[in-house]
Every structure is written in C-alpha cells, then in structure tokens.
C-alpha positions in Angstrom: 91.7 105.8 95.2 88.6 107.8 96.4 87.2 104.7 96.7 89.8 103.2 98.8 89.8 106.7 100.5 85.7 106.4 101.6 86.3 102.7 103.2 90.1 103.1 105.0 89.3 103.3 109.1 91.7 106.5 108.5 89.7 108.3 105.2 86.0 107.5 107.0 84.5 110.2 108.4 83.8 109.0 111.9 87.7 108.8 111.9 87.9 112.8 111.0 88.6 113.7 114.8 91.5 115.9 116.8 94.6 114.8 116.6 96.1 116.7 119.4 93.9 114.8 121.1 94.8 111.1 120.3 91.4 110.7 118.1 93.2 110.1 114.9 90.9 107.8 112.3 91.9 105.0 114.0 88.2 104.3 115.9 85.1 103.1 114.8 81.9 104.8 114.7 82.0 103.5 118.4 85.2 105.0 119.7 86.7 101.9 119.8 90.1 101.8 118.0 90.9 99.8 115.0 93.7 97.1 115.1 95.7 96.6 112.2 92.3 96.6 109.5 94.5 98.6 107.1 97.4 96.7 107.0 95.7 93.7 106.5 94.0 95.4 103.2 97.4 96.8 102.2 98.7 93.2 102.6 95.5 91.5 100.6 94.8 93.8 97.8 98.8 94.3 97.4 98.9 98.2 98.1 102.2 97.1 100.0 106.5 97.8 99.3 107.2 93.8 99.2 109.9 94.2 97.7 111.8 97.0 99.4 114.2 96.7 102.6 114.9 99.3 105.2 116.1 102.6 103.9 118.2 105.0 105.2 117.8 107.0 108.2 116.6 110.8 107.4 115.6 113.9 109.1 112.4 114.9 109.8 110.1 117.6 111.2 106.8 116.8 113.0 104.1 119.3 113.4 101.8 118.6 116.1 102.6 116.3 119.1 99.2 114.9 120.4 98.9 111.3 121.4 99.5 110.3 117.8 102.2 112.6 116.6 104.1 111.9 119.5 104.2 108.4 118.8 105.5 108.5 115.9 108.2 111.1 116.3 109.1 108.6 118.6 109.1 105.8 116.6 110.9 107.5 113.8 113.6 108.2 116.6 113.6 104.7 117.4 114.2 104.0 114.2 117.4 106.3 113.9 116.0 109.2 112.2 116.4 112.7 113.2 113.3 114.4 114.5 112.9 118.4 114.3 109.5 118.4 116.6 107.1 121.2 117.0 103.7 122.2 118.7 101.7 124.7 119.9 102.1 123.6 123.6 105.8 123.9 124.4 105.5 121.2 127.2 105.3 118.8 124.5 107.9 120.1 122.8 109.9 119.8 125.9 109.1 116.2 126.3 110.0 115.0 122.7 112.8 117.1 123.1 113.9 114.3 126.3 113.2 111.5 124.2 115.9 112.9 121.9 114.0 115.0 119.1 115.7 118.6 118.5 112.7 121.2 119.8 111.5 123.9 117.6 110.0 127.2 118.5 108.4 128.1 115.7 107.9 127.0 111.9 110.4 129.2 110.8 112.7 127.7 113.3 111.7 124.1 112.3 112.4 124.7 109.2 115.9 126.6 109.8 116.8 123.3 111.6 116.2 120.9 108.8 118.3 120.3 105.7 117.2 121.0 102.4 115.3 119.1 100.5 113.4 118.8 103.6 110.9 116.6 104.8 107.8 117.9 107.7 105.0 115.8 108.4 101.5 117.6 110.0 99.9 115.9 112.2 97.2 118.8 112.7 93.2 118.6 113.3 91.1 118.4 109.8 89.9 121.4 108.2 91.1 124.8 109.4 94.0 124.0 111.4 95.8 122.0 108.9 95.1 124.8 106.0 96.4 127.5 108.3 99.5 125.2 109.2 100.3 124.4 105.7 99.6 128.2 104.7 102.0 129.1 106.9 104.7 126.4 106.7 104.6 126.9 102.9 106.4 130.2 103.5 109.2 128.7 105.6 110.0 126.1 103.0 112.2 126.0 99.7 111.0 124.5 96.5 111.5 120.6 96.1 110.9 120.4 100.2 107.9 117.6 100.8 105.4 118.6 103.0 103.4 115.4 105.0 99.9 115.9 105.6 98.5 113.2 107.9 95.4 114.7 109.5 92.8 112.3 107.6 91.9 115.4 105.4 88.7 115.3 102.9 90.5 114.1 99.7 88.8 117.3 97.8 90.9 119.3 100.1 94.1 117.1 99.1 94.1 117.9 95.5 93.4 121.1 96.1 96.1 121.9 98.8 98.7 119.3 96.0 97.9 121.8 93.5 98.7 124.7 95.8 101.5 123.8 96.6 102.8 123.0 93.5 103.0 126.1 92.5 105.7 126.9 95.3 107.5 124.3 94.4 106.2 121.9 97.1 105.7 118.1 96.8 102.9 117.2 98.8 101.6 113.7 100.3 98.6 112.5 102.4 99.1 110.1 104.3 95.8 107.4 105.4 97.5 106.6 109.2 95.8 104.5 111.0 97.4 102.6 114.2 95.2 104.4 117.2 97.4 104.0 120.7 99.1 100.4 119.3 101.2 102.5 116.6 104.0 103.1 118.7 105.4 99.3 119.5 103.3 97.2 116.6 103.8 100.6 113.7 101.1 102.6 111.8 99.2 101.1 108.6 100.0 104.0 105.9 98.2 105.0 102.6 99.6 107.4 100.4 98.8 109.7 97.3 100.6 112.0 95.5 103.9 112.7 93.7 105.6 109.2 93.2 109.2 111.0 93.1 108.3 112.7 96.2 107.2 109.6 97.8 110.3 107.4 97.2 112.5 110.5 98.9 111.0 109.8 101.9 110.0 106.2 101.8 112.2 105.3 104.3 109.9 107.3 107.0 107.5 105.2 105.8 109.0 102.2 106.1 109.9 102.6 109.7 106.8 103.8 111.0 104.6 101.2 109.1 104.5 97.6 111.1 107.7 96.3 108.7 109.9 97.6 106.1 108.4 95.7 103.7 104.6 95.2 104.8 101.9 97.9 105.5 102.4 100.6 103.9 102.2 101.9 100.3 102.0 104.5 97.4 98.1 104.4 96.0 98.2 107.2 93.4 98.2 110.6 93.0 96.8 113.2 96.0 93.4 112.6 97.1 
C-alpha cells in the first residue's frame, strides 16, 4: 500500500497542493493534469469493486468547496445523495446550496444536519489545515460516524490521524482522488485505506463518484 501510495498521481508529492484551489494531485510535476492514470491501474492490477452495482443513495457532508470539492458534491448530488456542504467562504456555500446541497454554517451545524452514523468527507489543503479540520470536526461527531479525508495527506499522517480517531470512536478513510477538472462529467479514480466495515458503509459515495459503479475505485488496505 505505501508503495501504491508513493506512485498514485494523487499520493505523489508534486500532487500535495491546495485544494481550495483546484490543485488536487491530479497534475504532473508539470501542472498538467492527469487523465484517468489511476483508474486504469485500479482496472489492471484489480484494485477495483467488479463485482458490485450501484448502492443506495446516502447523505453526506463535504468540507471544503474548491474547484474539486465542489465537483464532487455535485456529482454526488447528481447522483441522488444528500449533500450537507460547508466552507470557509460562505459564497461557496451559497452556490452549492443553488445546486441543491443543504448549506452549513459551521461544523457543529454540519454535523447537527446529518443523520447518525454520519458520513463527512474533507476536502482540505495537506498538513495543517486538514489536522485543525479534523481536530475540530472530531468534537462534533458521535462514535461510529466516518470521517473522509481526501486531501492527498502523507500516509504517516494517516495512520496516525486512524489511530486518533479511533479512540473517539471514529472510523476513518483516506481517500487517493484523482480526476483534476474532468471529475465532474467522466468521475474521480479513488484509492482507499482503512477500516473495511467502515468502507462498505459508504461505498455507495464511492461508487458514484468513481467513473462507474463497478470500475475505478477500490478498498487497498488499512490507513496509510
């Protein structure tokens, strides 16, 4: 899996930019975006659901709506899930919120507005903005919630934030995205470690974000 991790266009670290804004490890060490590299390793090496159809639509929340995350809240609403959005910038907020997400004002009020168990996926920069955001979502949440990271995070800082959380009571995922600006229409090449339970709660996210229900995405092992 680490090794997986060091080569996916989404683990490199040329890839580690801003979500927010719309540098998500989908580029190359030339800016240029990749085009469906990790599906077609998901599809080769077998790292893919085959074998599943469509699941259920679900509720969601999104944290952080740059170029990225905004594309895939709005796929997911595409899709027929409900979307719980939030950001820092409200005027995002207010445009998910036209494309039919509910708006949140807060964490605390994200999470009020979802269901338990819930579900949030991050969609914050690297490093210090994604620990503060899950430090802080971790106290809005109850235990067996699942908590999303897709931020193209070092995996040393995976297993450590998996083991945190664990001790709240948290299930907690990282997600390898990659699908730059084309994620949107053609869907978003997903790899993803950690609890297997967890991961089959909310495979049906998965399934309707990746390219197909049943191609380009996949559970790789545990966090990290």
């Amino acid at each position: 899996w680490r090794r997986l991790q060091l080569w996916h266009p989404s683990r490199c670290s040329v890839a580690r930019g801003h979500p927010d804004a719309g540098f998500f490890g989908a580029e190359d060490s030339t800016g240029t975006p990749h085009r469906g590299r990790g599906n077609r390793y998901l599809q080769t090496t077998g790292l893919i659901s085959g074998e599943k159809s469509e699941g259920d639509s679900m509720e969601i929340g999104i944290i952080g709506l740059g170029r990225m995350g905004g594309n895939m809240a709005q796929r997911l609403l595409k899709g027929g899930h409900r979307v719980v959005a939030y950001d820092l910038r409200p005027e995002a907020v207010k445009e998910i919120e036209g494309k039919g997400a509910a708006g949140a004002s807060s964490l605390a009020d994200l999470a009020s507005r979802l269901s338990t168990p819930r579900a949030v996926w991050v969609m914050a920069p690297a490093g210090e903005a994604t620990e503060r955001t899950l430090t802080a979502l971790a106290g809005t949440l109850s235990e067996g919630d699942v908590i999303i990271d897709g931020g193209n995070a070092n995996y040393k800082d995976s297993m450590r934030r998996a083991a945190m959380l664990k001790e709240k009571g948290l299930d907690f995922l990282d997600a390898g995205t990659s699908g730059g600006i084309w994620g949107l229409t053609e869907g978003y090449s997903l790899m993803v470690g950690g609890d297997k339970a967890a991961y089959e709660r909310v495979e049906s996210i998965f399934q309707t974000l990746a390219p197909s229900p049943t191609s380009g995405y996949g559970h790789v092992g545990p966090a990290g």
